[in-house]
C-alpha positions in Angstrom: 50.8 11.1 5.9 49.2 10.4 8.9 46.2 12.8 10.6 44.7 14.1 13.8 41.8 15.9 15.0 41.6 19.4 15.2 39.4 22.0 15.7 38.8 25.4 13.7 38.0 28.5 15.7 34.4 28.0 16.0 35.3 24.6 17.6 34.5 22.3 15.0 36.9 19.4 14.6 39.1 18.5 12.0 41.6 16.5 10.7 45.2 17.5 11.6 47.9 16.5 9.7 51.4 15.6 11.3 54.6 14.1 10.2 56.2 10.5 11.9 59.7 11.2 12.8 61.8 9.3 9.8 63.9 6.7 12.1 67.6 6.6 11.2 68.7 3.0 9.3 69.9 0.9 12.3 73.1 -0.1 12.5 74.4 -3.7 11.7 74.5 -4.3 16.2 70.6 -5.8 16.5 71.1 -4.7 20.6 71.7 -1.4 19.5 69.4 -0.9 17.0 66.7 -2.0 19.8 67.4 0.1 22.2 67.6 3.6 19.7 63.7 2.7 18.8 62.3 1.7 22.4 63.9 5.3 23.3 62.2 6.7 19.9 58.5 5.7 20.7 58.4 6.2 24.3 59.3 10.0 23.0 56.5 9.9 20.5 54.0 8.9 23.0 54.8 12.0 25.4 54.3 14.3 22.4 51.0 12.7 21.4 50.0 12.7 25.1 51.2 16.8 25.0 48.8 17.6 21.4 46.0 15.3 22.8 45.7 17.6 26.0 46.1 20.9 24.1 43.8 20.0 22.0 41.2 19.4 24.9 42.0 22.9 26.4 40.9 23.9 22.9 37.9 22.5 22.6 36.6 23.8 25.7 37.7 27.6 24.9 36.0 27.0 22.0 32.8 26.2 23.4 32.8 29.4 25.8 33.5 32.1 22.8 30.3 30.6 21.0 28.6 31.4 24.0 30.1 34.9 24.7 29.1 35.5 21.2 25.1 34.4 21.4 25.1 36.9 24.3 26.3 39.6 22.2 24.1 39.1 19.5 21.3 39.4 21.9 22.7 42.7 22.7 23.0 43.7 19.4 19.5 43.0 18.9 18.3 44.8 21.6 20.5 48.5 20.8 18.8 48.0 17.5 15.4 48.0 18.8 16.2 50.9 20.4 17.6 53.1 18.1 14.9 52.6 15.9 12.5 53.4 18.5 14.5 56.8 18.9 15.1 56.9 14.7 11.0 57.3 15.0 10.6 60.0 17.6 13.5 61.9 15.6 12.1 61.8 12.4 9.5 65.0 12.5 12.6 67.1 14.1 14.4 66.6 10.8 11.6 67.4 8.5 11.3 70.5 10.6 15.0 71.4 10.1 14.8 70.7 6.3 11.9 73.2 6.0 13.5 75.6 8.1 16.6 75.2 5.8 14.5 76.1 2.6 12.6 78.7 3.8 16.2 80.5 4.8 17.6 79.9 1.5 14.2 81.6 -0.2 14.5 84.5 1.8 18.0 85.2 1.2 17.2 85.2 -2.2 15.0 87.4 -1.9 16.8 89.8 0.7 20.7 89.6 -0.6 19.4 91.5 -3.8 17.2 93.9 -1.9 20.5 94.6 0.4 22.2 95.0 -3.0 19.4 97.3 -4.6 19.5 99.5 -1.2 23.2 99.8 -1.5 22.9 100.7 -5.1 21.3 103.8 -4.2 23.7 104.4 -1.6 26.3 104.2 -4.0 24.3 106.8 -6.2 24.1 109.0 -3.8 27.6 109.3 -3.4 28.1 109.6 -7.1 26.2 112.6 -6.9 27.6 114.1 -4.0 30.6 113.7 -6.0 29.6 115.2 -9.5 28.4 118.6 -7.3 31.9 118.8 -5.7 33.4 118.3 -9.1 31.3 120.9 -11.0 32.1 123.4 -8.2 36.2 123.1 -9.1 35.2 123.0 -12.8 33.3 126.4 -12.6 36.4 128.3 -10.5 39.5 126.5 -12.5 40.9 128.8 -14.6 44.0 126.5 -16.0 43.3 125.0 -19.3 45.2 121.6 -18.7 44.3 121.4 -15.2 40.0 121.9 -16.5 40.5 119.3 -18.8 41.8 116.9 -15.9 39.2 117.8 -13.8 36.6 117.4 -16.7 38.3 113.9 -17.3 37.2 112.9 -13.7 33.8 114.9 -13.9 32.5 112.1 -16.7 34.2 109.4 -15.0 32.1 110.2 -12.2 28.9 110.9 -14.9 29.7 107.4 -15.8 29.8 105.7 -12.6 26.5 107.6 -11.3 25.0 106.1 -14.9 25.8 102.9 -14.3 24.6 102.8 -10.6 21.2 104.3 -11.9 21.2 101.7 -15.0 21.7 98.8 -11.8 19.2 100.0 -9.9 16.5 100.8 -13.2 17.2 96.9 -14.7 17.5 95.0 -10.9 14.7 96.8 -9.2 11.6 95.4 -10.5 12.7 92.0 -9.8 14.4 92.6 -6.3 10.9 93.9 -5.2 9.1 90.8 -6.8 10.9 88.5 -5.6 10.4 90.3 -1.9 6.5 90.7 -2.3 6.5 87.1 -3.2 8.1 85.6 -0.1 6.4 87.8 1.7 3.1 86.6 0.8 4.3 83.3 1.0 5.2 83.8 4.7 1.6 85.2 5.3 0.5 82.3 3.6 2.6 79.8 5.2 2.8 81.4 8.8 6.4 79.8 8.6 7.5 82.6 11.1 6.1 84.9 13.8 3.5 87.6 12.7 5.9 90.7 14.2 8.0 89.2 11.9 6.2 88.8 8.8 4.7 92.6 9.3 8.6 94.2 9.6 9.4 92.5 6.2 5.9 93.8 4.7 6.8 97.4 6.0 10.5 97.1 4.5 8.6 95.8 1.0 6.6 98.5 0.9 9.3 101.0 1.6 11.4 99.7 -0.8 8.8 100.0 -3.7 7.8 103.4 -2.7 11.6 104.5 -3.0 12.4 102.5 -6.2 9.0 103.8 -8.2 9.7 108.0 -6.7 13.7 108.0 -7.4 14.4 106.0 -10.1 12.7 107.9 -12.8 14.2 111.4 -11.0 17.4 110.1 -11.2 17.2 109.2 -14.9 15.5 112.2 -16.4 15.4 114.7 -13.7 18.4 114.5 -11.4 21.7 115.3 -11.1 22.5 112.8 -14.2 20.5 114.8 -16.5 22.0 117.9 -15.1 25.3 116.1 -15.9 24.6 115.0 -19.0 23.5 118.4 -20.4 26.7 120.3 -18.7 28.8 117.5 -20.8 26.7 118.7 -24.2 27.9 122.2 -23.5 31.2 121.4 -23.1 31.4 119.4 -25.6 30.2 122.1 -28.0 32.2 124.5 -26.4 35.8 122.4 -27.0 34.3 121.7 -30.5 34.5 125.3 -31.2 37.6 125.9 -29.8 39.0 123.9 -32.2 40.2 125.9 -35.3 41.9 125.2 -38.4 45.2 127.5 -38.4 47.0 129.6 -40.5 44.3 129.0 -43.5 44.8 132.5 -44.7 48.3 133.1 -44.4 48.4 129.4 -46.5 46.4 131.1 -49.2 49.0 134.3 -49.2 51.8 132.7 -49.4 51.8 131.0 -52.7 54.6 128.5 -52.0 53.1 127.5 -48.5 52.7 123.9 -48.5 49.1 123.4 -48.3 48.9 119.8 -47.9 49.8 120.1 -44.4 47.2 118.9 -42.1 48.0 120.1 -38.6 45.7 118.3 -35.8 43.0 120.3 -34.7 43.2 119.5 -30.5 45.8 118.4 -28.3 45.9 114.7 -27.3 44.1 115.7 -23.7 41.2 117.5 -25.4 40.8 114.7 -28.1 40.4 112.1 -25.1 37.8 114.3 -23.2 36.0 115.0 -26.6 36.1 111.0 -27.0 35.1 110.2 -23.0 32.4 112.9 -23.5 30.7 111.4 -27.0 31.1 108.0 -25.4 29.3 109.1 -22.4 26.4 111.0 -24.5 26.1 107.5 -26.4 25.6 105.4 -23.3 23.3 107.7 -22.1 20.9 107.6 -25.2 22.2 111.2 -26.3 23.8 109.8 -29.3 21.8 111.7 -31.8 22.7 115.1 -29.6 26.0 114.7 -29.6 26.2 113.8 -33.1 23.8 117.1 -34.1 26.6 118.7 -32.2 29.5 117.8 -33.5 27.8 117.9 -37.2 26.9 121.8 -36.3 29.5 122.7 -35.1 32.5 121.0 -36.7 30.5 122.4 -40.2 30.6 126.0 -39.0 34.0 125.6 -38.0 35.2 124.2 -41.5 33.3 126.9 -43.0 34.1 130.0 -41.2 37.8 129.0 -41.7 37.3 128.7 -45.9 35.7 131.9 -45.2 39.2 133.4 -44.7 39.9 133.2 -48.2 36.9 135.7 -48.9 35.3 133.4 -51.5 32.9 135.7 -52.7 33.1 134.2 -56.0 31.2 131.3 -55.1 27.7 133.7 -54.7 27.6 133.9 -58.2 27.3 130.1 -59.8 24.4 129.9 -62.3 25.3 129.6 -66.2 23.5 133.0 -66.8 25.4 135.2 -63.9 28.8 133.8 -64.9 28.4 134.9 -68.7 27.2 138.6 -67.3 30.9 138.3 -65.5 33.8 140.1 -66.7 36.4 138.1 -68.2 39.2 139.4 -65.7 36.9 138.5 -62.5 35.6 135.1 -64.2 39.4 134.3 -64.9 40.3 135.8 -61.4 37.3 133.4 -59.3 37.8 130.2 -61.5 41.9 130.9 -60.4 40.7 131.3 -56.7 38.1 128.2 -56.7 41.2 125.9 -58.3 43.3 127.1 -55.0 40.1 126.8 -52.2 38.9 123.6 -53.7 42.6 121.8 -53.6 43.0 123.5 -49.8 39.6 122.1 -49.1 39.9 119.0 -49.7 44.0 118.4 -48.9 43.5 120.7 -45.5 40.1 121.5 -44.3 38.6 118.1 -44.5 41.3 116.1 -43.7 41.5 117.7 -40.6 38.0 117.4 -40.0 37.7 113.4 -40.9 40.9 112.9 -38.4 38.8 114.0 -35.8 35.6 112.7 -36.4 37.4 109.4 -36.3 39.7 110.6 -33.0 36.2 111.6 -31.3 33.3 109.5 -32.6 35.9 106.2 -33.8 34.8 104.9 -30.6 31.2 104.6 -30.7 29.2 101.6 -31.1 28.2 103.0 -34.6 31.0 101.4 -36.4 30.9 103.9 -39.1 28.2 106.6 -37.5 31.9 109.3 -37.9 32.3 108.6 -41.7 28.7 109.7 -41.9 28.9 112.6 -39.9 32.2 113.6 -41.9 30.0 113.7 -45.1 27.5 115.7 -43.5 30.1 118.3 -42.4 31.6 118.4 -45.9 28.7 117.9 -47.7 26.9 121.8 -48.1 30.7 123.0 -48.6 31.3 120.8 -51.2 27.7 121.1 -52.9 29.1 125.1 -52.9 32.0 124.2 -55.1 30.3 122.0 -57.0 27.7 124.2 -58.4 30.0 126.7 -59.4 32.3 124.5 -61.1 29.3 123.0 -62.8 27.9 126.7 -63.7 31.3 127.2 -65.2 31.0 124.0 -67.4 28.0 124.7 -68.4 28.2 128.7 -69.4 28.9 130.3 -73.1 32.1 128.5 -74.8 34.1 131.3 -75.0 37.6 130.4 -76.7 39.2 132.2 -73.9 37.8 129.4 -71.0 39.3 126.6 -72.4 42.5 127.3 -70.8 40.6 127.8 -67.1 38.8 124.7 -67.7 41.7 122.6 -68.3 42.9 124.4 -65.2 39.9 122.9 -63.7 40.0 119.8 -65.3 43.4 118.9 -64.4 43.3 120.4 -60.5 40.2 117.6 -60.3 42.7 114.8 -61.5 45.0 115.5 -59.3 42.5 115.2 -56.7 40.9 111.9 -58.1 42.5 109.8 -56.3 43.1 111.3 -52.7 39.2 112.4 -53.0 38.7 109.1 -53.3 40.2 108.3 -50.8 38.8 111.3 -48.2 35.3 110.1 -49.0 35.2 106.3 -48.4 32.8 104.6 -48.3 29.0 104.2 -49.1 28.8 107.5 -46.8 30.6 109.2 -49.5 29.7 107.7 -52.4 27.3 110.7 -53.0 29.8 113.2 -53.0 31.9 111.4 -55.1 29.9 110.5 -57.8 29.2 114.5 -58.1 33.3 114.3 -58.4 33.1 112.5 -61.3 30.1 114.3 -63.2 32.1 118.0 -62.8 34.9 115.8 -64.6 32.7 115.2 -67.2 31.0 118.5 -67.5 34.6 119.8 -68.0 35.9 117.1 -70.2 32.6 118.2 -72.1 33.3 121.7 -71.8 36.7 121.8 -72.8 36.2 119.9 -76.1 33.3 122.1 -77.2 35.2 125.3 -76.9 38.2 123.9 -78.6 36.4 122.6 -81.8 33.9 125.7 -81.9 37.1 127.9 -81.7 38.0 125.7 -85.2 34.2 126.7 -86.6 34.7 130.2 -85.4 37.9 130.7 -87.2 36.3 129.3 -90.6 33.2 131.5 -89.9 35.1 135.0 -89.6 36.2 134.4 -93.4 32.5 135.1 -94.5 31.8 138.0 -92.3 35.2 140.4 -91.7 37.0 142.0 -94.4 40.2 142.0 -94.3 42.8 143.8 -92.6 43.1 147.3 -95.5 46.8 147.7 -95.1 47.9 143.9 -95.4 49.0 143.7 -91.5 48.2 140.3 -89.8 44.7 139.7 -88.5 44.1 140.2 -84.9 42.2 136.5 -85.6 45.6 134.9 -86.9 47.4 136.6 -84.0 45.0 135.5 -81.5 44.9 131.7 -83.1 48.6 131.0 -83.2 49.5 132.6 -78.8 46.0 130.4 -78.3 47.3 127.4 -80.0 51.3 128.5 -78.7 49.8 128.2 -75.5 47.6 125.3 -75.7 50.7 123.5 -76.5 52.4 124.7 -73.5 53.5 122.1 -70.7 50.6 123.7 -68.6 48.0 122.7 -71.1 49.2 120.1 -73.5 48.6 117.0 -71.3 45.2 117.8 -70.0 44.2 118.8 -73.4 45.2 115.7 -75.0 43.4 113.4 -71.7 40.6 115.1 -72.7 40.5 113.7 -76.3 41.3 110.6 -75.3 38.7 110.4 -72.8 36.1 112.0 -75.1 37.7 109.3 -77.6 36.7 106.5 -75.2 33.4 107.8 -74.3 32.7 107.5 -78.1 34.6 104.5 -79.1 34.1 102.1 -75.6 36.7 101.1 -72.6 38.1 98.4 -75.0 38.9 100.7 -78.0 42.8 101.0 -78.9 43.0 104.9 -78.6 45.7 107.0 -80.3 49.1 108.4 -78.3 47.7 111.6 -76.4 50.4 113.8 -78.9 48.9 112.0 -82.1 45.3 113.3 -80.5 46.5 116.8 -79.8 48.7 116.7 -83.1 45.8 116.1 -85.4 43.3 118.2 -83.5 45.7 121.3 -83.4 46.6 120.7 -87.1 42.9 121.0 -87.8 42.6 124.4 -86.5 45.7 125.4 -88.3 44.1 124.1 -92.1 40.9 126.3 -90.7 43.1 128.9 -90.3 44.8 128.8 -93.7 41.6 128.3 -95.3 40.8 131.6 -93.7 43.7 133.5 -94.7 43.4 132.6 -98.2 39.5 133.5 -98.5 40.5 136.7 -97.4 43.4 137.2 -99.8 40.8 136.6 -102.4 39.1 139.6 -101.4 41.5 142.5 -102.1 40.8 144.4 -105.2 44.5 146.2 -105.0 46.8 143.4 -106.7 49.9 143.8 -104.6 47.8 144.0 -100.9 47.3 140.1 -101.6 50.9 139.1 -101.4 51.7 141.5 -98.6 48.8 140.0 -96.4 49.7 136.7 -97.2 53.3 137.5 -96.7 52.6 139.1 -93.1 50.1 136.7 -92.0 52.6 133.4 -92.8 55.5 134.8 -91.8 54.0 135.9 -88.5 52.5 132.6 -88.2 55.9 130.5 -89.2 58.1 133.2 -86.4 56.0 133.0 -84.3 55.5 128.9 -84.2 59.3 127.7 -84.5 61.5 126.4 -81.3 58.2 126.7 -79.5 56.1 123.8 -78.4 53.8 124.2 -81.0 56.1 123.8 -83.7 57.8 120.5 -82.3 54.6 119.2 -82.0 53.4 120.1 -85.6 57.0 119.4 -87.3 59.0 122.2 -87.6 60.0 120.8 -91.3 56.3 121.0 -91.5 56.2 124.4 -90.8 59.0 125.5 -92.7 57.5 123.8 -95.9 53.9 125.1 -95.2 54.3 128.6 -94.0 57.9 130.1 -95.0 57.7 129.0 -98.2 54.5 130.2 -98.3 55.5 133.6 -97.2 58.5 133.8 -99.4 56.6 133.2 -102.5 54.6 135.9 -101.7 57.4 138.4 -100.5 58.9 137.4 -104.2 55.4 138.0 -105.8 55.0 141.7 -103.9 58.1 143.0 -105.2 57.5 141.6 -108.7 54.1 143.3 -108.4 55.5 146.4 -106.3 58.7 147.0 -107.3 59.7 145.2 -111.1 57.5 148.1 -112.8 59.8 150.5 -111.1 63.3 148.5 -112.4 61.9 148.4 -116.2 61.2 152.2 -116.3 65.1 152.4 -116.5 65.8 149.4 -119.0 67.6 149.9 -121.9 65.7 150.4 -125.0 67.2 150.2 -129.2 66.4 153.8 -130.1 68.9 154.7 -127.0 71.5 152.6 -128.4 71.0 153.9 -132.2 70.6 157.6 -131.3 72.6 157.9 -127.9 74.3 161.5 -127.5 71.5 163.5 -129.3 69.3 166.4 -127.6 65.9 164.2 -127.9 67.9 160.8 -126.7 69.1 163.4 -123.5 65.2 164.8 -123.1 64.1 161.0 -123.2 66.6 160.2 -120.7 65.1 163.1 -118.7 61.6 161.9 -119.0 62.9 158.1 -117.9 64.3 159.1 -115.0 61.3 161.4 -113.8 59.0 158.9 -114.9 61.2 156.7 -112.4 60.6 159.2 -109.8 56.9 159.9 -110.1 56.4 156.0 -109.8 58.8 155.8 -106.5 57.0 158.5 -105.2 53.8 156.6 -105.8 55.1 153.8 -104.3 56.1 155.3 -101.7 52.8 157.3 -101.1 51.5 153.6 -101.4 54.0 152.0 -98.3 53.3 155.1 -96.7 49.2 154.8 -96.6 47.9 151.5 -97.8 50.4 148.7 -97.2 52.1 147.8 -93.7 54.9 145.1 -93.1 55.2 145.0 -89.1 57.9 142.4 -88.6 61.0 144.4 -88.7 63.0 141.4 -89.7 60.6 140.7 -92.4 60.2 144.6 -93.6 64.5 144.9 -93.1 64.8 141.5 -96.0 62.6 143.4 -98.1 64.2 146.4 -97.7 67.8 144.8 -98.7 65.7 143.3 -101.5 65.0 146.3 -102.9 68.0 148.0 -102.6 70.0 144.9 -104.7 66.8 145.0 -107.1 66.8 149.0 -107.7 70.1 150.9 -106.8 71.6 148.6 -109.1 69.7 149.8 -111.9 69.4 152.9 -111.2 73.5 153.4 -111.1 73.9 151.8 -114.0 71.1 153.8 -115.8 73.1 157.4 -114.9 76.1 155.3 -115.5 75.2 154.6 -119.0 74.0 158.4 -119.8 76.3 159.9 -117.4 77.3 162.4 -120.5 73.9 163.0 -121.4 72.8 163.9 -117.9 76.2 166.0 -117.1 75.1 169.4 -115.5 72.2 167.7 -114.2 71.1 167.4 -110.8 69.9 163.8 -110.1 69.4 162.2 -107.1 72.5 160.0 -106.2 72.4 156.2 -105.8 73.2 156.3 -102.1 70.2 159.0 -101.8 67.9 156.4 -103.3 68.9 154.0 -101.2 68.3 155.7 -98.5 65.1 156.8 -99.8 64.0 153.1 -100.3 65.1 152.4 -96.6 62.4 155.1 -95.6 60.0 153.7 -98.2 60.0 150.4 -95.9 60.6 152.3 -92.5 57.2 153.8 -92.6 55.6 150.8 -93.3 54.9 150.1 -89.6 51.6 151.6 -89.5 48.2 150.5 -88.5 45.2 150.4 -91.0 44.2 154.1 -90.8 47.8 155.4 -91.7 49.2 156.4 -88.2 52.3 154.9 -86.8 52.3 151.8 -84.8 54.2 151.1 -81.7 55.8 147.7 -81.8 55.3 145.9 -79.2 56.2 142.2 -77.6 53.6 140.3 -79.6 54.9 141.7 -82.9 58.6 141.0 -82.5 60.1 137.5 -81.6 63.4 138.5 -79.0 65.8 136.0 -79.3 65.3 135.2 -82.7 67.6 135.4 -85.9 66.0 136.8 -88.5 65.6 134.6 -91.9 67.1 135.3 -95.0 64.8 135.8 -98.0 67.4 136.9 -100.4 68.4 133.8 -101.4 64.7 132.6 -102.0 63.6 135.5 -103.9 66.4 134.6 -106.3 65.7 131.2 -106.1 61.6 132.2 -107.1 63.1 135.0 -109.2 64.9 132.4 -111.9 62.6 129.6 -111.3 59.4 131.2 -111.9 60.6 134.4 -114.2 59.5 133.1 -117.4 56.4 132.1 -116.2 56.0 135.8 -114.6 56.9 137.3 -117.6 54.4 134.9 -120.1 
């Protein structure tokens, strides 16, 4: 490809490439193809004549911009000389606005938190202005709902004013540093005028004056602290108002359900009680609101247990409960089951609600558990100490029954107690809970087996009863055990054996079923009692008195134990085996000892049969039958002074007994000398029985002869009466022969 010069645009030449028109092939004419390139050429040498021309114009343009452009750069040059010429005259201007800059920015940190400290007292003295109007409308309102509103918006307002004064008590100190400080720098520094300088001096020292004189006025001698002890006496004064209700009437009506816990304060007077104690707190009153609430809220829970006239409770050493009457010491242990369970379900439930409803929302986490135990604590030491002087008194036999009372109120309790006392707070209390449990468990046990001891003790020491009758011991042991066994006292009876059990044996001991427990401990007392009985039967120097005691005292014992709870838990088979039988054998022995004599007065002898119908046969006859006589009468002087059969079921078998075993006899004795005795007056058969019946009719007599009134612990109402006919038979054939040897 061919080339031509050229120039680039700062006029330097260069090579310019261009293209040769590409000639069409000629055509076979020669003339032709002649005249088509002479036309061609001449055409190429205009258009390089055209380029050659342009390209001078070029050149010369060229050369003129290059100049233009050393001209500029001289301008150029001189501008820049210039400005830096002006760049050097500037320079101290800007170091001075710089400074200028910084010492702005230093006094507005200085000044922006002194405006803020002098509006902070502005602010405080509004607050205050407010809390005056709003104690005035608290001191006139009469409307309960309409106090506690405004009261709501009086410690809002105590809160605000606290806060301003806490502001102004943290921010002060530095605020006024800060000032002092750039004012001594402007002294220093003579950065501004000295007018200046002296009105920011004048403003420092105002501003400290004003900061050191209010700020401790506000805190401890202003209107806060005016505030702040109106809030304690309202506080104490709604603390009071709040009573427990209808604790007495609870107590009189005895199917009241005492385990409801009504809420001591509306909602309103709950949330001011919680504003105010918040308040208090913030304020570094904590410990006077709590001594408040503790005071009060304790006075409260005890003047309302007061209600229930616990007088009882004065008297709770060991030594002044033994001087106590049986009646009242039964009567107060009765009345301390009932407070202590109302107490704990009602009083103090209430009271732990709102310790948590008021003081819940303190820092403290748990600072209302601990004033809950303080409330409850001195009420609960009260009940605790006479429980414990209870436990701890003479074992009477009769307490057992009031300490199971006791005993099974507390383990009712266990676990909501628990519960009510949380906590290490009131883990005190508790474990106090738990030694009364033991005291009684203690307790209980002792009086039950020295009640055994006492039984076999009496043996050595009382003589028996002189007519026979039951023992007031035997009557007393079997009601005591009949109503140990009752549904009352059977389970906390038998949880007491088996705790005593575990306390001797360990936790991982396998103890016995609660009924085996109370089984073999009440059949204990039972053997101890039948070792008693027959000591004493030993000790009778009349030879039929020992059957008829023995008689009484087992039959009493055997009707008075069956279809109760004592006797299914014994074994009524048991029973039947042990003291029926018992009893029978002895009915069968009295009237063998009593009554047989009588019966062979009137047997038949041989010299009747050889010499009946003569006048000496007829006198003998005579002298049997008034022999038989003479002896009745005896007996009967016998029933009538010495011997006594109370049980009228009992005394009624024996006296069909004796009719079978005499009459009998006796008819067939004036049957057999009916012609001997013809003429004769005689008492009739029907007379004698009638006579025995009045034998055994005034049997029912106490030990010095006179009549005794039955009452409803000597008969059993309801009861059939049991059949002894058939055993005395039964004894009669089976043991005759060794009777008669």
């Amino acid at each position: 490809m061919p080339f031509v010069l050229g120039t680039y645009r700062d006029g330097s030449l260069r090579d310019l490439p261009f293209s040769r028109p590409v000639l069409p092939t000629p055509p076979a004419s020669s003339s032709t193809t002649r005249s088509m390139a002479a036309n061609e050429e001449d055409s190429a040498l205009v258009r390089l004549e055209l380029a050659c021309s342009d390209l001078r114009t070029l050149l010369q343009s060229s050369a003129k911009l290059e100049k233009d452009l050393e001209e500029m750069e001289k301008k150029f040059d001189s501008i820049d000389e210039k400005l830096s010429t002006a760049a050097k005259r500037v320079a101290p201007l800007q170091s001075l606005a710089m400074a200028a800059k910084a010492l702005e920015t230093r006094i507005n940190r200085a000044v922006s938190p002194a405006l803020g400290l002098l509006h902070s007292f502005k602010l405080s003295e509004s607050f205050q202005k407010k809390l005056i109007e709003l104690s005035d409308k608290l001191s006139i309102e009469k409307n309960p709902r309409k106090r506690l509103k405004k009261l709501l918006k009086y410690v809002q307002c105590v809160d605000q004013l606290n806060e301003v004064i806490n502001l102004v008590s943290r921010d002060g100190e530095p605020v006024i540093q800060k000032l002092q400080e750039v004012v001594e720098f402007l002294s220093r520094t003579k950065a501004t005028d000295q007018y200046r300088t002296q009105r920011l001096k004048e403003t420092l020292i105002t501003l400290k004056a004003l900061y050191e004189s209010e700020v401790d006025a506000m805190r401890f001698d202003g209107l806060l602290d005016e505030a702040l002890l109106n809030l304690q006496d309202e506080f104490e004064i709604m603390l009071q108002q709040m009573k427990h209700q209808n604790i007495g009437e609870q107590q009189a009506d005895e199917e009241a359900d005492q385990t409801l816990v009504s809420d001591l304060g509306t909602e309103m007077e709950v949330q001011v009680l919680r504003r105010i104690a918040e308040t208090l707190s913030a304020s570094d009153c904590l410990d006077i609101c709590i001594d408040i609430f503790v005071k009060v809220r304790y006075r409260r829970a005890a003047k309302a247990l007061m209600r229930l006239n616990p007088d009882y409770l004065r008297t709770y050493t060991p030594e002044e409960i033994d001087e106590m009457q049986w009646e009242s010491l039964e009567t107060a242990i009765s009345l301390w089951i009932q407070h202590f369970e109302l107490a704990v379900k009602t009083v103090f439930v209430s009271e732990k609600k709102l310790c948590k409803q008021v003081l819940g929302g303190l820092p403290e986490v748990l600072i209302w558990l601990e004033c809950f135990v303080k409330i409850a604590d001195k009420i609960m030491a009260v009940f605790f100490r006479f429980g414990e002087g209870v436990a701890r008194s003479n074992r009477e036999p009769q307490k057992l029954f009031k300490l199971l009372e006791m005993f099974d109120s507390l383990e009712k309790l266990k676990l909501e107690f628990t519960e009510i006392f949380e906590g290490e707070s009131g883990a005190d209390i508790c474990i106090r809970f738990r030694e009364l449990e033991k005291l009684l468990v203690h307790a209980s046990s002792k009086v039950f087996w020295e009640f055994g001891l006492q039984i076999e003790g009496t043996s050595d020491f009382f003589a028996p009863q002189q007519d026979g009758s039951v023992p007031k011991l035997v009557r007393y042991a079997v009601n005591y055990l009949k109503y140990l066994t009752t549904e009352t006292y059977r389970a906390p009876m038998a949880k007491v054996f088996r705790t005593e059990q575990m306390w001797k044996a360990g936790i991982l001991s396998k103890p016995e079923t609660d009924e085996n427990l109370l089984k073999d401990a009440i059949s204990n007392i039972m053997e101890a009692l039948q070792r008693n009985i027959e000591s004493k039967s030993s000790s009778y120097k009349d030879k039929i008195l020992p059957h008829i005691f023995v008689m009484n005292t087992y039959w009493y014992i055997y009707m008075r134990s069956r279809n109760t709870e004592l006797g299914k838990l014994i074994g009524e088979q048991y029973m039947k085996q042990k003291y029926k039988c018992a009893a029978e054998e002895s009915a069968y022995m009295y009237q063998w000892r009593a009554w047989r004599p009588l019966v062979r007065l009137l047997e038949k002898e041989e010299s009747e049969e050889q010499d009946n119908g003569t006048k000496a046969t007829a006198a003998f006859v005579r002298g049997k039958l008034e022999a038989f006589f003479n002896r009745f009468d005896e007996i009967s002087q016998r029933h009538a002074r010495g011997y006594s059969i109370p049980d009228a079921d009992l005394r009624e078998q024996l006296r069909e007994a004796t009719v079978k075993l005499v009459v009998p006899v006796y008819s067939e004795f004036l049957n057999a000398h009916s012609k001997l005795l013809s003429g004769e007056s005689y008492v009739s058969p029907e007379s004698l029985k009638g006579l025995v019946g009045q034998v055994f009719n005034g049997t029912d007599r106490t030990s010095n002869g006179k009549p005794k009134r039955r009452d409803s612990k000597d008969t059993v109402p309801g009861r059939n009466s049991v059949s002894v006919e058939g055993e005395l038979k039964n004894f009669r054939r089976s043991r005759s022969k060794s009777i008669d040897a």
